[in-house]
PLY file of the C-alpha trace (Angstrom):
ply
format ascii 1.0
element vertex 245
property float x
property float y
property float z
element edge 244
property int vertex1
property int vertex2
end_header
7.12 -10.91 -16.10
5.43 -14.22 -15.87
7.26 -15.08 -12.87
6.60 -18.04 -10.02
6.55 -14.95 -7.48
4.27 -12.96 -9.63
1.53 -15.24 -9.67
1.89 -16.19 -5.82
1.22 -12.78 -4.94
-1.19 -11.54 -8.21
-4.45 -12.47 -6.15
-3.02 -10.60 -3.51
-2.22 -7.61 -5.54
-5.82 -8.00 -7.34
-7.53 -8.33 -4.63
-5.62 -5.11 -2.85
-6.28 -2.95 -5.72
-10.12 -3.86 -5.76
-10.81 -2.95 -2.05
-8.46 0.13 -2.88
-10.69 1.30 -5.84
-14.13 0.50 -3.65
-13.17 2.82 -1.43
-12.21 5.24 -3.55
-16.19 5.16 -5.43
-17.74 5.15 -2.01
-15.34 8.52 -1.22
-16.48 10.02 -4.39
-20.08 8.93 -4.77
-20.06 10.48 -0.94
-18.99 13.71 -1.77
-19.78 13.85 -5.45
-21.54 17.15 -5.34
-17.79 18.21 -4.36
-15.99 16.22 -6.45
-14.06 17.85 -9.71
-15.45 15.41 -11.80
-13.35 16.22 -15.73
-12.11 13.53 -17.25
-8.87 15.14 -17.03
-8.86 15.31 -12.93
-10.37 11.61 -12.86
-8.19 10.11 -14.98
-5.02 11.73 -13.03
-6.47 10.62 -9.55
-6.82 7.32 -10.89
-3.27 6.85 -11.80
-2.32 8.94 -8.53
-4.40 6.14 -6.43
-2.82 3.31 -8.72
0.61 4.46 -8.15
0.31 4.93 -4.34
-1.30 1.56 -3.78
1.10 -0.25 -5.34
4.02 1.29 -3.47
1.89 0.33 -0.45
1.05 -3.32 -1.68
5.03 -3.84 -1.96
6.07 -2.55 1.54
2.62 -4.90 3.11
3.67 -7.69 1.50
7.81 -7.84 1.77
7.28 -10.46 5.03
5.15 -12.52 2.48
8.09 -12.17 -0.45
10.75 -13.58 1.88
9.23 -16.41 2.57
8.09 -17.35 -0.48
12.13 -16.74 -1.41
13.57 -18.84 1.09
10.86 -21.43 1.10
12.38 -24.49 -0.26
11.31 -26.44 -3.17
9.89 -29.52 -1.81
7.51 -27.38 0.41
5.90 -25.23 -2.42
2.06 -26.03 -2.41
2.32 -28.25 0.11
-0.46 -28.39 3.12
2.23 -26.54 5.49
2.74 -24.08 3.00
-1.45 -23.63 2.22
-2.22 -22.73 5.84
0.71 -20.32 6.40
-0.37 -18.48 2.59
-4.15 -18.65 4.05
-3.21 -16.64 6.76
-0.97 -14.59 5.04
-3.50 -13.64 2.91
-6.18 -13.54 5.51
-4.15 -10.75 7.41
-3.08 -8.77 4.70
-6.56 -8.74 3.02
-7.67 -7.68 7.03
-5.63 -5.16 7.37
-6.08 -3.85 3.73
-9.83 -3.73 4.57
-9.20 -2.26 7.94
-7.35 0.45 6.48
-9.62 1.75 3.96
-12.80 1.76 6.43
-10.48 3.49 8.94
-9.93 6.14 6.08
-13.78 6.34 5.21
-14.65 6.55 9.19
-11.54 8.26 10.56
-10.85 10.57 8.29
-11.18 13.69 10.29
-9.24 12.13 12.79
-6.36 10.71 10.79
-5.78 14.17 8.61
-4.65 15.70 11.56
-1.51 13.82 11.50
-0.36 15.17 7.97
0.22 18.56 9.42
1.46 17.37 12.77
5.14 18.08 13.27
7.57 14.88 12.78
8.58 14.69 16.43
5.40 14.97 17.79
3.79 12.62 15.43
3.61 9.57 17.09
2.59 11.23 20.16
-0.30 12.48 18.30
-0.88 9.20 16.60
-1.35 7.27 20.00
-3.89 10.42 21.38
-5.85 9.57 17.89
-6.04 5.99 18.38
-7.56 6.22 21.85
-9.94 8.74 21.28
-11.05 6.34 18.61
-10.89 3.17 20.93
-13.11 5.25 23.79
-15.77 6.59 21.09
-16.56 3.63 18.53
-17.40 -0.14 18.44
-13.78 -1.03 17.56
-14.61 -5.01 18.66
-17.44 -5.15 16.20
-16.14 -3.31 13.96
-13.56 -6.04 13.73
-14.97 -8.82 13.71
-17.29 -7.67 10.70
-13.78 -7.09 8.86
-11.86 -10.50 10.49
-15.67 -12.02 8.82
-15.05 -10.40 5.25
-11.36 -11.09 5.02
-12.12 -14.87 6.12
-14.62 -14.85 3.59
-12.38 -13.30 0.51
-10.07 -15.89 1.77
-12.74 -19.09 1.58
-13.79 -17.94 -2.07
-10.17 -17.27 -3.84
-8.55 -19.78 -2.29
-7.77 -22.17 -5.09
-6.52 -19.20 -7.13
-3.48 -18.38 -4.20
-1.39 -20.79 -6.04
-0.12 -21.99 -9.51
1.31 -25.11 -11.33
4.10 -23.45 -12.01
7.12 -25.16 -11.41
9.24 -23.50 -8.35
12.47 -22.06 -9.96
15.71 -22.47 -8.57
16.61 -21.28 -5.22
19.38 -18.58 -7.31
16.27 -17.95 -9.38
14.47 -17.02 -6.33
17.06 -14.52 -5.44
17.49 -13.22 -8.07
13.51 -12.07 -8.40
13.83 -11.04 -4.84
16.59 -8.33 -5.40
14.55 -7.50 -8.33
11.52 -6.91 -5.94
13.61 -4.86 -3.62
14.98 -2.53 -6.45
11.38 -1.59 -7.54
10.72 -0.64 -4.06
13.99 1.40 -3.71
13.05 3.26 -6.86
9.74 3.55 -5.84
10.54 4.92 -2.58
13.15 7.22 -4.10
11.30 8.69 -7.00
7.93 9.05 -6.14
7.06 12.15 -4.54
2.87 12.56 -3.66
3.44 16.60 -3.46
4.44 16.68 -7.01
2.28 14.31 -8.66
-0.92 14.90 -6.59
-0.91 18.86 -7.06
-4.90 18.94 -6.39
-6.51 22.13 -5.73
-9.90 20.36 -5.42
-9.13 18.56 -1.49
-11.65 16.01 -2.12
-10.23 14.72 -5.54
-6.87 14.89 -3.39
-8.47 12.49 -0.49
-9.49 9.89 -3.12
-6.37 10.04 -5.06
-4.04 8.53 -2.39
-3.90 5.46 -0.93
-4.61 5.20 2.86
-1.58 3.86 3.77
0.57 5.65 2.02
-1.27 8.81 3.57
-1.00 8.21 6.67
2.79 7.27 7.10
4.60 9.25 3.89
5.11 12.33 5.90
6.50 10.46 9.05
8.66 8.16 7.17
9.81 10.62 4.40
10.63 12.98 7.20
12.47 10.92 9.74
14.28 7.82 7.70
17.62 7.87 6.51
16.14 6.92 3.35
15.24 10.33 2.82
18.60 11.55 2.99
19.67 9.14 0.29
16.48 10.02 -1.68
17.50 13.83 -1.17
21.22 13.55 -2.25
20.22 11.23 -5.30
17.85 14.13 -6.54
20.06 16.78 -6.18
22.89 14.53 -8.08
19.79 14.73 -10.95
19.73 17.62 -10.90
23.68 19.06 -11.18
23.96 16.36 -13.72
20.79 17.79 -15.82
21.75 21.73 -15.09
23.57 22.99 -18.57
27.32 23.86 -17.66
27.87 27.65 -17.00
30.07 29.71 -19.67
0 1
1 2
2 3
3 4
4 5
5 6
6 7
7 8
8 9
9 10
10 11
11 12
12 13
13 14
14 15
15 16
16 17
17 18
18 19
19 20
20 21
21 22
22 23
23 24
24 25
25 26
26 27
27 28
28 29
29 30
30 31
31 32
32 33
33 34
34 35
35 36
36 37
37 38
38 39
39 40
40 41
41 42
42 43
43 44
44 45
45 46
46 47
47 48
48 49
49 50
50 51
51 52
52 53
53 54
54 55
55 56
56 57
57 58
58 59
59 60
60 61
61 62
62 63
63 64
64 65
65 66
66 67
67 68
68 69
69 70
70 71
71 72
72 73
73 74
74 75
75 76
76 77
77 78
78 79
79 80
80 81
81 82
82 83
83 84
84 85
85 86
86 87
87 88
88 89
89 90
90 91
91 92
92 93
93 94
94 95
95 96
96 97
97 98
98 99
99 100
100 101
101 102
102 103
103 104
104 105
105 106
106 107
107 108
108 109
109 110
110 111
111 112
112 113
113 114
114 115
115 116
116 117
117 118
118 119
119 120
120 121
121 122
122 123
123 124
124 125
125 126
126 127
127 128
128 129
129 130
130 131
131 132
132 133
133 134
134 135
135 136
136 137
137 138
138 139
139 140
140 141
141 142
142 143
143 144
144 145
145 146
146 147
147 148
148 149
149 150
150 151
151 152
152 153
153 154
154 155
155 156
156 157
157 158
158 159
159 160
160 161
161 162
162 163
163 164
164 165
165 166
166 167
167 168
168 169
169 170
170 171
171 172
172 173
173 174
174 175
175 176
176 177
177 178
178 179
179 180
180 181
181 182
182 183
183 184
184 185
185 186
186 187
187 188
188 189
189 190
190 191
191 192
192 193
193 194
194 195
195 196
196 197
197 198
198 199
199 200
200 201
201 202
202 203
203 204
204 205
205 206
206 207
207 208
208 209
209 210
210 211
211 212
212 213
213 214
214 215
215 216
216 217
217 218
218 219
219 220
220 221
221 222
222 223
223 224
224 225
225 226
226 227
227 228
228 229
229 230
230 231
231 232
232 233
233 234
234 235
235 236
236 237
237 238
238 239
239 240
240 241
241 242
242 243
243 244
């Protein structure tokens, strides 16, 4: 769909899925000697690590999609609207880069958590994050990644936004609750247990995007959502089951 919101956020969404995929080569060319390496497995944790990212990419940048909705015509492209999608960008390309090194680095650390228990999670989570705060660099660690993400930000600037002519503001809407169905489907459909059935754990730890990692279990297992997720599969499910004689 050759959309005005598409191409606002398609350097976004490029430039998400190339730090993704970087981190993924530097995972594998790590542990290659461990790595199932069949063109079979590689292919599927491709599509795995596709799949999850972009599930990510629309939950990171839903703050960015409402205001680009509900940003009024005469503002589009304007300098107001240049420095607030700078540091949009800036952020998300931050925290998108802060993420995957924390995977790399953290990795021991932040694998506990997918077998801790969903009400002691966030306890857990905060005894994590100190441990990390009292052993590592964490300032200079940052400001190498605030440097890189300023940097992405310097070079693809021209390319954050298009001559496109803003559509209507009902237009606008209208791509918005399109935008929030493919993340309810998303949310509802995909399942990582089912599609990332790995028996090799280091093809598993390249196949799935950080952030996806580190919060599906807590979200699927404590969100309402999953109760709506639960009762639409099982509806699926009577509805596919052949009648009994």
């Amino acid at each position: 769909m050759n959309s005005f919101l598409v191409r606002r956020l398609a350097v976004f969404f490029i430039c998400f899925i190339s730090i993704e995929l970087l981190a993924a080569l530097y995972l594998a060319i790590d542990n290659f000697d461990n790595m199932d390496w069949t063109f079979k497995n590689i292919v599927r944790d491709l599509g795995v690590l596709q799949l999850t990212s972009f599930v990510s990419f629309l939950v990171m940048i839903f703050p960015y999609v409402v205001y680009l909705t509900l940003l009024p015509k005469k503002y589009q492209n304007n300098k107001y609207d240049k420095l607030i999608t700078y540091a949009v960008f800036t952020i998300f390309t931050f925290l998108n880069i802060l993420e995957n090194v924390s995977s790399i680095i953290f990795w021991g650390e932040f694998n506990i958590l997918k077998n801790t228990a969903s009400e002691k999670y966030l306890e857990k989570a905060r005894q994590i994050l100190l441990e990390i705060y009292a052993e590592y660099p964490l300032a200079q660690l940052l400001s190498i990644i605030l440097a890189c993400s300023l940097l992405l930000c310097l070079i693809l600037r021209k390319f954050l936004f298009t001559k496109m002519e803003t559509p209507s503001f009902g237009r606008r809407i209208f791509h918005f609750i399109l935008y929030l169905a493919v993340c309810f489907l998303a949310f509802i459909n995909i399942d990582i247990e089912k599609i990332n059935n790995q028996t090799n754990s280091y093809n598993s730890r390249i196949s799935e995007d950080g952030t996806y990692s580190l919060f599906n279990s807590f979200i699927k297992k404590n969100t309402r959502l999953m109760l709506l997720r639960d009762k639409y599969k099982n509806k699926q499910t009577r509805e596919q089951k052949p009648y009994d004689n």
